[in-house]
C-alpha positions in Angstrom: 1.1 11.2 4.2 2.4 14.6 2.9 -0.5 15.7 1.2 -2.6 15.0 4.3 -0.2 16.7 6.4 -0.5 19.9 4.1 -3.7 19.9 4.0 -4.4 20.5 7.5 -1.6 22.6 7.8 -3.3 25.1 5.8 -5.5 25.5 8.5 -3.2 26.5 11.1 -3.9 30.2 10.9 -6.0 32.9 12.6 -7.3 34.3 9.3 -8.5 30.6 8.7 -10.0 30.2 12.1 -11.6 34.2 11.8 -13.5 32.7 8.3 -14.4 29.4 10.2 -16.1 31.8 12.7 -17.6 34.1 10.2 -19.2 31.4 8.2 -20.1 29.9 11.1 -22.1 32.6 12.1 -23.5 33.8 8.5 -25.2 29.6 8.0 -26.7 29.7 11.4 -28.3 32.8 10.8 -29.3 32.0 7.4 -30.8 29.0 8.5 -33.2 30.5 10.8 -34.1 33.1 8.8 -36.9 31.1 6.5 -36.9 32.4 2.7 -33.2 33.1 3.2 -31.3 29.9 1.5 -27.8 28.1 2.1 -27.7 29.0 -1.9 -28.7 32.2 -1.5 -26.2 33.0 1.0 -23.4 31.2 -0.5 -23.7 32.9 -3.5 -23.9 36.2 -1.5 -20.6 35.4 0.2 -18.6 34.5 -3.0 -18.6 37.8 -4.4 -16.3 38.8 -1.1 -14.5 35.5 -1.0 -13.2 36.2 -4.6 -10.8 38.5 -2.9 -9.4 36.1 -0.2 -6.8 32.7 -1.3 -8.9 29.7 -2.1 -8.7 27.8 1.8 -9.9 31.2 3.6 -12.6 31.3 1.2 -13.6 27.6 1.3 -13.9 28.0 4.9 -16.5 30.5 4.6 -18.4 29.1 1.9 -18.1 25.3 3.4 -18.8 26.3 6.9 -22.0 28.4 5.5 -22.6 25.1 3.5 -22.9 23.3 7.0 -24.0 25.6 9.2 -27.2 26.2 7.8 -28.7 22.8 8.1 -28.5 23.0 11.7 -29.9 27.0 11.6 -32.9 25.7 9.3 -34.2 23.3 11.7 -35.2 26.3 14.5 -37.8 28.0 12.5 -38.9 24.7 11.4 -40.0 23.7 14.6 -41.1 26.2 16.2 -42.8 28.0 13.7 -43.9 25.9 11.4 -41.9 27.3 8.4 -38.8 25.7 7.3 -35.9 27.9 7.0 -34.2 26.9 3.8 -35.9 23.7 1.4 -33.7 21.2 3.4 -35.6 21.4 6.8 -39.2 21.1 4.9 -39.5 17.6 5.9 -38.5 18.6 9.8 -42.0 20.8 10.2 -44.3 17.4 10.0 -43.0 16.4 13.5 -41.2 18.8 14.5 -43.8 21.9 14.5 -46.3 19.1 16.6 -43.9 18.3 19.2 -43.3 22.2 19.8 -46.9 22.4 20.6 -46.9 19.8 22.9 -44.5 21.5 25.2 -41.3 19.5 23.9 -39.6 21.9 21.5 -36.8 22.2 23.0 -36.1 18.3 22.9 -36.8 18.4 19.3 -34.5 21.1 18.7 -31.6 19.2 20.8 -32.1 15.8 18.9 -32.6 17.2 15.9 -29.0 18.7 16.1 -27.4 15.8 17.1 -28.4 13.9 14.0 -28.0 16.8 11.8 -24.6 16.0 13.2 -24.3 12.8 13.0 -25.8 12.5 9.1 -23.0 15.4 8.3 -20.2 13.3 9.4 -21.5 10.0 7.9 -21.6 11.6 4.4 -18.4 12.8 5.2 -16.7 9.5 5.2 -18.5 8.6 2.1 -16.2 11.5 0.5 -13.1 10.2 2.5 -13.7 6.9 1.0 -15.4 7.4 -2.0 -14.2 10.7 -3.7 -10.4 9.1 -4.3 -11.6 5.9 -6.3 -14.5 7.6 -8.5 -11.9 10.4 -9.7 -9.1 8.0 -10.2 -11.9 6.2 -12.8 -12.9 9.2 -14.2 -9.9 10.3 -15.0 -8.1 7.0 -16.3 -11.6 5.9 -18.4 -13.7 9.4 -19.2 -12.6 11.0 -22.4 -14.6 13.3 -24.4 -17.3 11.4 -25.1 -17.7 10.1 -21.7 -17.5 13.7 -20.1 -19.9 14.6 -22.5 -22.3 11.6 -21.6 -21.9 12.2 -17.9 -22.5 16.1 -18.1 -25.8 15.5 -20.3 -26.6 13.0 -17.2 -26.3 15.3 -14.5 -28.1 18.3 -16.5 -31.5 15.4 -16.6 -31.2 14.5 -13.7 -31.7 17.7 -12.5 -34.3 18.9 -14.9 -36.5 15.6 -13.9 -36.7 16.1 -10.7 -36.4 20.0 -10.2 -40.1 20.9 -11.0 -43.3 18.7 -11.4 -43.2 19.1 -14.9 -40.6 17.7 -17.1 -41.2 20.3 -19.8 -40.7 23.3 -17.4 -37.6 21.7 -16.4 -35.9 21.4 -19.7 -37.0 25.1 -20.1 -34.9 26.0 -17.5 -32.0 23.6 -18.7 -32.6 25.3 -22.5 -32.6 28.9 -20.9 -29.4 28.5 -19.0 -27.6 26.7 -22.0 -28.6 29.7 -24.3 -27.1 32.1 -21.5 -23.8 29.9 -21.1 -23.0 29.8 -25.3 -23.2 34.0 -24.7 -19.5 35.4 -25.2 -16.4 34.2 -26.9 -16.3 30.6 -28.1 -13.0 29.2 -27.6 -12.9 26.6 -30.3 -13.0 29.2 -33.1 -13.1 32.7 -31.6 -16.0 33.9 -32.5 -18.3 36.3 -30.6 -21.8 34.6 -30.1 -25.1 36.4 -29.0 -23.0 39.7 -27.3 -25.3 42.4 -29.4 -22.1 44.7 -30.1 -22.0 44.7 -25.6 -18.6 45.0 -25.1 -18.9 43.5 -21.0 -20.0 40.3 -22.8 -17.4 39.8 -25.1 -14.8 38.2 -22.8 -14.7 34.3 -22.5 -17.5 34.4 -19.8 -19.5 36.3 -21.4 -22.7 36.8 -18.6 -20.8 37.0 -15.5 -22.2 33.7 -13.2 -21.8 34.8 -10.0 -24.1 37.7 -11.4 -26.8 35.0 -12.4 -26.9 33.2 -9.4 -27.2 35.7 -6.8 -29.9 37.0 -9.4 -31.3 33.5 -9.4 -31.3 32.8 -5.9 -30.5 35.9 -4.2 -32.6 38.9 -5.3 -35.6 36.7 -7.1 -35.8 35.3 -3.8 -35.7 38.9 -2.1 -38.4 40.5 -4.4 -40.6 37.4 -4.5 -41.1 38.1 -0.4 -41.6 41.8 -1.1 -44.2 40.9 -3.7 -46.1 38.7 -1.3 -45.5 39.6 2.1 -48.2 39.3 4.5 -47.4 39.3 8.4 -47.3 36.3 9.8 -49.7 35.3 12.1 -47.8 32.7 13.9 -45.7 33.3 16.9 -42.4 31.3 18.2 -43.8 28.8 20.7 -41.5 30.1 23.6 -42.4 27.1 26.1 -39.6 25.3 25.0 -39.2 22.5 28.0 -36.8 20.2 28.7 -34.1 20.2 26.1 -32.0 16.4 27.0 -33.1 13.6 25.3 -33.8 10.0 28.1 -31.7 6.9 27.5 -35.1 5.4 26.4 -35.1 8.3 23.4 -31.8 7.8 22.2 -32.7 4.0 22.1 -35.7 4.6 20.0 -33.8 7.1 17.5 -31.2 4.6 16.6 -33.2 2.5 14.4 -34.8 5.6 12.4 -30.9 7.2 12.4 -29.7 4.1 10.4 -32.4 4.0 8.1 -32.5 7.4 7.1 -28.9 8.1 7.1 -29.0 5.4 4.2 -31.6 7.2 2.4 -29.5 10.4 2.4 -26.1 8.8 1.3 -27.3 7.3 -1.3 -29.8 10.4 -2.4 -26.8 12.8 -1.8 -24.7 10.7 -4.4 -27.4 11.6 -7.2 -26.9 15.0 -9.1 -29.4 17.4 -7.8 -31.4 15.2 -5.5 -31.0 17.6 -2.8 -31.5 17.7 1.6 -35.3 18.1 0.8 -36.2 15.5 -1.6 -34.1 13.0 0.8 -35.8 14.3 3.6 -39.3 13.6 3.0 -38.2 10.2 1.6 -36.7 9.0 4.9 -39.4 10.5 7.0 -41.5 8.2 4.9 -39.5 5.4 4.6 -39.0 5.5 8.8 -43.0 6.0 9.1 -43.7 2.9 6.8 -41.6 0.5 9.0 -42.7 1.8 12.2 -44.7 0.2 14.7 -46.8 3.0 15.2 -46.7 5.3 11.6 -50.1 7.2 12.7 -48.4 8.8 15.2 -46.2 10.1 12.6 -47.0 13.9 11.5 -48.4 14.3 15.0 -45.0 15.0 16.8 -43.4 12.0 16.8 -39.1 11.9 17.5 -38.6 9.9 15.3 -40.5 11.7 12.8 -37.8 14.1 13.8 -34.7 12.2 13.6 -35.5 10.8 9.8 -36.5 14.0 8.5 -33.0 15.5 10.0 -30.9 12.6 9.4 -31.7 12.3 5.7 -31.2 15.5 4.5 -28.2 16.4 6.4 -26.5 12.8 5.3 -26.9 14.5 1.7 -23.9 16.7 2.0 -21.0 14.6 1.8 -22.3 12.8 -1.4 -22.5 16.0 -2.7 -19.4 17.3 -2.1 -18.8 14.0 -4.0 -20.2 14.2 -7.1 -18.3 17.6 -7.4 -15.5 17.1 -6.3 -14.9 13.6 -8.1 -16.5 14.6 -11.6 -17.1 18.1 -11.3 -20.9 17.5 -11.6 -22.3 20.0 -8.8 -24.7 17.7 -6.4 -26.5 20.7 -5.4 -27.8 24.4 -5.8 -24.8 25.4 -3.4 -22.3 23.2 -5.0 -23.1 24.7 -8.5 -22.3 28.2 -6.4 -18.8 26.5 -5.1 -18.0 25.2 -8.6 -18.2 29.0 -9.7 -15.9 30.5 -7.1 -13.4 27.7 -7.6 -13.3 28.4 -11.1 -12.3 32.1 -10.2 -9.7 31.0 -7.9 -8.2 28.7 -11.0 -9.6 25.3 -9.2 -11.0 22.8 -11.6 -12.9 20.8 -9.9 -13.2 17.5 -11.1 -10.8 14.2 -11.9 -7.6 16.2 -12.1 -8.3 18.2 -8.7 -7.0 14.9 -7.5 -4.5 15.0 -9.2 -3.3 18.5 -9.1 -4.4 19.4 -5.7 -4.5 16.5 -3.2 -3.6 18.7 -0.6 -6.8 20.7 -1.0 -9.1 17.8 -0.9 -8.1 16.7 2.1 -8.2 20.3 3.5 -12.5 20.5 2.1 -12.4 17.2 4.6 -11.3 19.0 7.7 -13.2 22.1 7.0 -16.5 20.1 6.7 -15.7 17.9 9.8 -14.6 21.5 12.0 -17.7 23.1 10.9 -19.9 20.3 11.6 -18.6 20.4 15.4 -18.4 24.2 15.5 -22.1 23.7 14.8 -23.3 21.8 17.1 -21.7 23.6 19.7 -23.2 26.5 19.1 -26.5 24.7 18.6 -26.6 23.3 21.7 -25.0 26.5 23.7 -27.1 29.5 22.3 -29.8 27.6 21.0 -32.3 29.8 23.5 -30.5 33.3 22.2 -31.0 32.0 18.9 -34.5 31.2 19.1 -35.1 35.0 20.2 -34.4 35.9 16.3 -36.9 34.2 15.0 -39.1 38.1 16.5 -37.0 39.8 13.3 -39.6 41.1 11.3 -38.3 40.8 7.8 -38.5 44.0 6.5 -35.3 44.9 8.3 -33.5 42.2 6.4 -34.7 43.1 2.8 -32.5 46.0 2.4 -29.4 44.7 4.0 -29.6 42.0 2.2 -30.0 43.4 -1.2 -27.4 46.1 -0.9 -25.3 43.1 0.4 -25.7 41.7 -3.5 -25.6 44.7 -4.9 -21.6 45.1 -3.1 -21.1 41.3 -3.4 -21.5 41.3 -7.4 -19.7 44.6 -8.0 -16.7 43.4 -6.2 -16.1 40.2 -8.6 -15.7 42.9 -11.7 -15.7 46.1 -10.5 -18.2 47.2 -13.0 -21.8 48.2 -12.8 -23.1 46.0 -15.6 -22.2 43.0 -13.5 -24.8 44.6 -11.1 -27.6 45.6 -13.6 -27.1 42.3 -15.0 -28.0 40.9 -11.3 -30.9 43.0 -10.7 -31.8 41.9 -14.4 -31.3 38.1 -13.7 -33.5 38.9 -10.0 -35.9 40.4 -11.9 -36.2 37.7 -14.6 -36.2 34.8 -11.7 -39.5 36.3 -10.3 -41.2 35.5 -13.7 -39.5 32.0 -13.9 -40.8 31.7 -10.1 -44.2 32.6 -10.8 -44.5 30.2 -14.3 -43.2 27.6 -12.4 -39.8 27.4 -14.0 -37.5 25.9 -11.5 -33.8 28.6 -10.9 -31.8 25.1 -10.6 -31.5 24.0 -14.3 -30.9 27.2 -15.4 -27.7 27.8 -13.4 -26.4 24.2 -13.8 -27.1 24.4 -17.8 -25.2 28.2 -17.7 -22.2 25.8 -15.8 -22.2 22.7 -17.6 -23.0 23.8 -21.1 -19.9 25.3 -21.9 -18.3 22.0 -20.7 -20.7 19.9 -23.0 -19.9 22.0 -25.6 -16.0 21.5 -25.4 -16.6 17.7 -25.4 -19.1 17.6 -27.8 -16.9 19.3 -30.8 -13.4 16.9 -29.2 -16.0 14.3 -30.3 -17.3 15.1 -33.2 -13.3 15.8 -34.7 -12.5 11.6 -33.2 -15.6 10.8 -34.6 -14.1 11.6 -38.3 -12.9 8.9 -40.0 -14.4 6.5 -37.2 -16.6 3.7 -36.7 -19.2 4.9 -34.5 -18.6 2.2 -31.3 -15.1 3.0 -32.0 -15.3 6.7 -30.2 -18.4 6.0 -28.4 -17.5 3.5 -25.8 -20.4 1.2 -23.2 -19.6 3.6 -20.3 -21.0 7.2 -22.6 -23.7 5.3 -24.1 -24.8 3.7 -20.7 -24.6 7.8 -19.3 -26.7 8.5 -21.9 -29.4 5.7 -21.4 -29.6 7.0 -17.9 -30.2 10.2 -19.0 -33.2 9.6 -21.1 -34.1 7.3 -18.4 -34.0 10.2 -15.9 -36.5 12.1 -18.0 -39.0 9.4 -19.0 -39.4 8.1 -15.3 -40.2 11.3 -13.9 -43.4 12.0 -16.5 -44.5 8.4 -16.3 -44.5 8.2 -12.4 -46.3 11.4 -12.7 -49.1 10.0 -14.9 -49.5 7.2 -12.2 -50.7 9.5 -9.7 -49.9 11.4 -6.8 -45.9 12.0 -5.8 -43.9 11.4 -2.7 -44.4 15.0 -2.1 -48.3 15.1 -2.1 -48.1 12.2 0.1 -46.6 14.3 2.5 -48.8 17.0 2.2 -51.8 15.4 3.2 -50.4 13.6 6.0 -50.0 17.0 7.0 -53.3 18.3 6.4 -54.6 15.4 8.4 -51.9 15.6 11.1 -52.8 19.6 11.6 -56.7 19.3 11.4 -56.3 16.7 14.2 -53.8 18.9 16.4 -56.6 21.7 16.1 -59.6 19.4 16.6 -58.0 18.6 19.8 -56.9 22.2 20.2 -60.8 23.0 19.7 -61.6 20.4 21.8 -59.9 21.4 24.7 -60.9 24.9 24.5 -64.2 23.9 24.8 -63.1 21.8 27.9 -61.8 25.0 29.6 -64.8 26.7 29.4 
């Protein structure tokens, strides 16, 4: 009872509250800004966080977390372009039902389920998060940690690009970049060229990396290939409350996919987007009706929404629990926490009850604050979406440009960010996913550590004597991870290609009749 009382104690204060409200604002209007990401933006706001005590800057960072699923799901509809990765599956019924005269329903809906998913994953962390680190850290020694980092590093390099090699590229490429520095073990300088910024125990600053990696790469890559859009925001909006009736029909479709994204926020890396097109599809292949599906159907609506919002609370999770980020943006939170001298993991638990219950409220507050403010200036929001983006590009960069140089107050840190933009264009344009590379610069420091604690208990030893079921079962599942991924990839098509063509057919029908009508007219 204590620790939950301290926890939301350290909220009681107007700075908290003034953060709440700035990261409040910051997710919204990265959401609906498409091409700007919630990782992208987290990352962005860590290098000013850095200055602030860990529960102001959690609130910022959390609140930025949340906000920007509901942000996302404006340009999404009424555009036709998703705002951050999460919100891709939202534009298959979402972008129809605008152009039938009910965005403004869509929009509503779509942000009560958003909020809805949110605070179901949310009591997956309440109830989950306690009993997973309590195993961890009573069962997971070296060779476990060790297993279950490997684990989460193939998980994400299976499912991060369509091509398992590329992925373990990027996992090799941010490994190489995380052994850069001092190695604690013996104290020897590895791969820092005589540089004297790279000598310290970090070696490549990684709050440099990722707003490299997800900021500027992201920045210059809509510079490079910028074209003005064509489409304008459908400003008929109509009427904006759902009926009894539409409720009724969302409930089934809520359930379903809020399943989908528990379970798919659980998994390392899965991410809002992947779960999102698998509950759309999942809803469409038990409904009554699935070819009305991609042609601005609710439900369409409410699956896509549910299942990739329900993702965050298993990801807070995974990281929380085992220090295994669940996402881009938890990777990003793993790094600031770091900073602050927070570990997550096992022994946050342990150390810091307080805090985790503290993560709880902020998540729940911002979920509300959300919504709110979805609901309230949803029609001042929608008059952003007119922001040509070649305002934003400078703001923006000479926001990263600040953001990194206030973590070391040196200007290598910000050449090495303009390097690290520079370097994720290249990657973006081979088709090298940004993911693996950032969680290989995290975890493969932490693999390394268990590896060599290993290797000494392993001396001596028979080998199922250090080696127990639970680190050999991790490591089946990581092989596993990358064998499935290549074999359901020789079978044919993905979930993703699925999606597209529904698509393709849903959009040449919504112009035939577009066509058709014209013709009527005249």
């Amino acid at each position: 009872m204590n620790q939950l009382i301290e926890g939301l104690s350290a909220l009681a204060s107007i700075e908290v509250v003034l953060c709440l409200l700035l990261g409040l604002g910051l997710g919204l209007l990265v959401g609906m800004f498409p091409g700007i990401t919630a990782t992208m933006a987290v990352a962005l706001a860590s290098g000013f966080t850095l200055t602030l005590d860990p529960v102001p800057g959690l609130c910022v960072l959390l609140t930025i977390y949340v906000a920007a699923n509901f942000g996302d799901r404006v340009p999404s509809i009424l555009i036709n372009t998703p705002g951050t990765p999460a919100s891709i599956a939202t534009t298959l019924d979402g972008y129809p039902m605008a152009k039938q005269g009910k965005a403004g329903l869509a929009l509503t809906m779509s942000a009560f389920v958003t909020a809805g998913g949110v605070l179901l994953s949310m009591v997956i962390f309440i109830a989950a998060a306690v009993p997973i680190a309590t195993i961890a850290r009573d069962y997971f020694r070296s060779p476990e940690l060790f297993a279950l980092v490997v684990f989460g590093l193939t998980v994400m390099i299976g499912i991060a690009s369509n091509s398992v090699l590329k992925g373990l590229i990027a996992g090799v490429i941010g490994l190489l970049i995380g052994s850069v520095g001092l190695y604690s073990a013996t104290g020897d300088q590895r791969f820092t060229f005589g540089i004297s910024e790279l000598s310290g125990s970090e070696g490549v600053s990684f709050l440099a990396v990722i707003i490299g990696l997800f900021g500027v790469t992201e920045l210059f890559d809509q510079m490079l290939t910028h074209s003005k859009s064509q489409i304008k925001p459908i400003s008929a909006l109509g009427r904006w409350w759902p009926n009894k009736a539409e409720f009724r029909s969302s409930l089934k479709p809520f359930a379903v996919s809020s399943g989908v994204g528990l379970v798919a926020g659980l998994v390392p890396a899965a991410g809002g987007d992947i779960a999102g097109l698998i509950g759309w599809d999942r809803v469409r292949r038990m409904s009554k009706h699935p070819k009305s599906f991609g042609k601005g159907n609710l439900e369409g609506v409410v699956a896509a929404d549910t299942a990739s919002s329900a993702t965050l609370g298993g990801s807070l999770t995974t990281t929380m629990a085992l220090g295994i980020p669940g996402d881009s943006v938890m990777a990003v939170m793993i790094g600031s926490m770091l900073i602050w001298g927070l570990n997550p993991g096992p022994q946050l638990f342990t150390t810091r009850p307080d805090l985790v219950v503290t993560m709880a409220a902020i998540m729940i507050i911002a979920v509300v604050l959300s919504l709110i403010a979805s609901i309230v200036r949803m029609k001042g929001m929608v008059k952003l979406l007119d922001t040509p983006n070649h305002y934003l590009w400078p703001t923006i960069l000479l926001f990263c440009m600040l953001g990194t140089y206030a973590t070391t107050n040196s200007i290598f840190t910000v050449v090495t960010m303009l390097v690290f933009g520079v370097v994720g264009v290249v990657l973006k344009r081979v088709g090298i996913p940004a993911g693996p590379v950032v969680l290989g610069l995290l975890l493969g420091p932490i693999a390394e550590e268990n590896l060599a604690r290993t290797l000494v208990l392993q001396q001596g030893r028979g080998f199922f004597e250090v080696w127990s079921p639970i680190a050999l079962a991790f490591l089946a599942l990581a092989a596993i991870s990358l064998i499935v991924p290549m074999l359901r990839r020789r079978k044919g098509s993905t979930l993703e290609q699925k999606v597209a063509d529904e698509l393709a057919q849903a959009e040449t029908s919504a112009l035939d009749s577009y066509n058709e009508k014209q013709e009527n007219t005249k």
